[in-house]
Each structure stands twice: as structure tokens, then as C-alpha cells.
Steps between C-alpha positions, in 0.01 A plus 500: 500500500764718544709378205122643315485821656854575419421398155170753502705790673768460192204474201322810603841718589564372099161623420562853616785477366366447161244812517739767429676306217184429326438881522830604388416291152204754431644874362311764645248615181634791255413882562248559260609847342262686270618616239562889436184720411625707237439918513126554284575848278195730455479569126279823452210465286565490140386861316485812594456872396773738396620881345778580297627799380782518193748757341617433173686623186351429193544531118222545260555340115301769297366302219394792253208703434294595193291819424281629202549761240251739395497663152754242391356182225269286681594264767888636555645465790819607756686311699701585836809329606671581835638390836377527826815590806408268869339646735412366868148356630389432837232216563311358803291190512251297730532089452424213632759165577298198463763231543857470530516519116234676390372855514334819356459846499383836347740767465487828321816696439568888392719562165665807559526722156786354245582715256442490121721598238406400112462584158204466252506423134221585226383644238497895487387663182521161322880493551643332847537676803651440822481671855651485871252415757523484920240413749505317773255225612382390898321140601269332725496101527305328664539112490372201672795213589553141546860357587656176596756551765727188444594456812716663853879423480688687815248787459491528117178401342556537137146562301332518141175641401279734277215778489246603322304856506534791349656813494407911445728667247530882512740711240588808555486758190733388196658801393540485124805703297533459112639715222149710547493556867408414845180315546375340829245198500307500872614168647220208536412208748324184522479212725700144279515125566789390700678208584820423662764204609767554785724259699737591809581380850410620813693516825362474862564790690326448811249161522228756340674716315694379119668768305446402103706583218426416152466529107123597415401480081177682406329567213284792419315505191457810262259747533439903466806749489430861344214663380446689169702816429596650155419243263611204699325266774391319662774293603561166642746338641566138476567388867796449729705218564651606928771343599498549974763459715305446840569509838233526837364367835246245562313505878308191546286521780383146552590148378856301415743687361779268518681740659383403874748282725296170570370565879496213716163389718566449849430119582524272842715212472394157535562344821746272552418142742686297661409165546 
């Protein structure tokens, strides 16, 4: 019996023993970690309404003119050939952006007076004549834009687009000098179709502000230029071809401009258990 109880004193001490081996075979279980929650940006809404203003200097193509003759054979005519110097315009706008490639506008812009020096050819007496002429001619356009903005690289968002409108087209007197005289024809206006192509790039100033700089194209057709005055006139002139060197400010008061840093959302993180 005691040979038995020695033997039952040994088995359990073994047992216990045992207990803390078996647990030492099981590894505690991993930390679970989640994984990072990465920042959410805010994009502002996509659109928005803006105003531009532009400077510019221009040239305008003159593309001829035409007048009648009275008490010459039936149907003659004169024509006028001449340049036009540059002058300056100023411009302003209202537009709207209605995605990050897309957007429109109306814009009106201010020719100052270019000068006009020329010369006319025709028949006089039924032998030909020719005369010095100057005038000077002033503009109003008025268009309505689309462009494509291709894109914002660094700040520079380079753009195409085109207009169409019309424009009002006011010369001054043409002052009229031939082997006879002086004559002056009183200068005429009219409002003309219009259209026009441009393409530039514009740079982000502030994260509402771009400054835009540019080539603008527009045509101008023809129209009235002087009234009648010793035998001669109407005339008409042909049209203009103006060739713009641009440069302005757009303000957009609302929307992406892809100008604005990306602002992050303020978020919790997850919480981390331990098991």
C-alpha cells in the first residue's frame, strides 16, 4: 500500500508537471492589426461660374473695298486697296466651367481706332485715275465660346476653342485727294457676322485665379465704309482678317479649377484589439 501511494504521489507530481509543457506547445494568437485607413480628399463640385477680363494687340487684314461711279458708263466701279496699323483692345467676359475640360463663355471686346492709309483706282473722265485715301476704322465683337482645356500640367492648362457672334464696324471719314482735289466721304457702320478660333494656356495664379495668354483669329465679314460724295459712293469694304495677341485674368468663383491643393477629411482610426 505504500509501494501504491508512492507510485500515485509520483504520477500526479508528473501530471503537473506536464500542464505547463502542454501550454508552452500553443503560441499565444497573432495581434490582429488593421490595416491603415487612407486620408479621403474633398474634391469640390465640378462647374462653376467665372469673369475674365483681356488686353490685347491686334492686327486687322483689310481685305479691300469697292464704291460706285456716277456719270461714268454704266455699272463702273472703284476699288480701294490699303493697310490697316495695330491698335490695342480691351475685353471682359462672363463664363461658365462645366468640367475639367470643358467650358464657355461670352465675351465682348473694344477695338481701339487703327488707322487707314490707301489708294483708289478708277475711271475719271473715261481715262484712269488714282487717289490717296486715310481713315481710320473702330470695332465691337461680341462672341459666344466653347474650348477644350486639355488638361493641368504643374499649373499650365493648355486650351483650344472657337466663337461665333458678331461684330459693329464703325469708319471714320475717308479723306479723298486726287489730281482734282480734296473730297471727304462721311464714314459708315453696320453690325457683320463673326467668327473666331484661338488656342493658349493658362497659368494658376492663386487656386481661383488663372492668368491666360493666347493667339485669338477672327473674322469679320464686309460691310458699309463711306457714303456718297462727288461722284463716288457708296463704298464697301470687303471684311477683315485680325490677327490678337491676348493676355487676361480669369476669377472663378465656384467649382474645380485644378488649381486647388487636394484637402484631406479628418477621419478616426480603426481600433486596434488585442486578443
Amino acid at each position: 500500500m505504500f509501494r501504491l501511494g508512492i507510485a500515485g504521489l509520483a504520477a500526479v507530481l508528473a501530471s503537473s508537471a506536464a500542464v505547463p509543457a502542454l501550454a508552452a506547445d500553443y503560441a499565444e494568437p497573432p495581434v490582429v492589426v488593421e490595416a491603415p485607413v487612407e486620408p479621403v480628399y474633398d474634391a469640390p463640385d465640378i462647374g462653376g461660374w467665372y469673369i475674365r477680363g483681356d488686353i490685347d494687340y491686334h492686327w486687322m487684314d483689310f481685305r479691300g473695298a469697292e464704291y460706285t461711279l456716277y456719270g461714268e458708263p454704266l455699272g463702273q466701279t472703284g476699288s480701294l486697296d490699303g493697310d490697316l496699323k495695330g491698335a490695342m483692345s480691351l475685353g471682359a467676359g462672363i463664363g461658365y466651367q462645366i468640367n475639367d475640360y470643358f467650358r464657355v463663355d461670352l465675351t465682348g471686346d473694344y477695338f481701339f481706332e487703327s488707322d487707314f492709309d490707301g489708294s483708289t483706282s478708277g475711271i475719271c473722265g473715261g481715262v484712269l485715275c488714282t487717289s490717296s485715301d486715310s481713315s481710320s476704322v473702330e470695332a465691337f465683337l461680341l462672341l459666344a465660346n466653347a474650348y477644350v482645356d486639355l488638361g493641368t500640367y504643374y499649373g499650365f492648362t493648355p486650351y483650344v476653342g472657337a466663337g461665333i457672334g458678331g461684330a459693329y464696324v464703325k469708319w471714320d471719314t475717308l479723306k479723298n485727294t486726287d489730281d482734282n482735289g480734296s473730297f471727304e466721304h462721311e464714314g459708315d457702320g453696320d453690325w457683320r457676322f463673326a467668327y473666331a478660333a484661338m488656342a493658349g494656356v493658362s497659368y494658376c495664379v492663386t487656386d481661383r485665379t488663372k492668368l491666360d495668354v493666347g493667339y485669338r483669329y477672327s473674322h469679320i465679314d464686309g460691310g458699309k465704309m463711306f457714303g456718297f460724295a462727288e461722284g463716288a459712293g457708296p463704298g464697301y469694304d470687303d471684311g477683315f482678317n485680325t490677327h490678337e495677341v491676348r493676355a487676361g485674368l480669369r476669377y472663378q468663383f465656384s467649382g474645380r479649377t485644378g488649381c486647388e491643393a487636394p484637402v484631406p477629411v479628418a477621419y478616426e482610426p480603426a481600433p486596434v484589439y488585442k486578443q
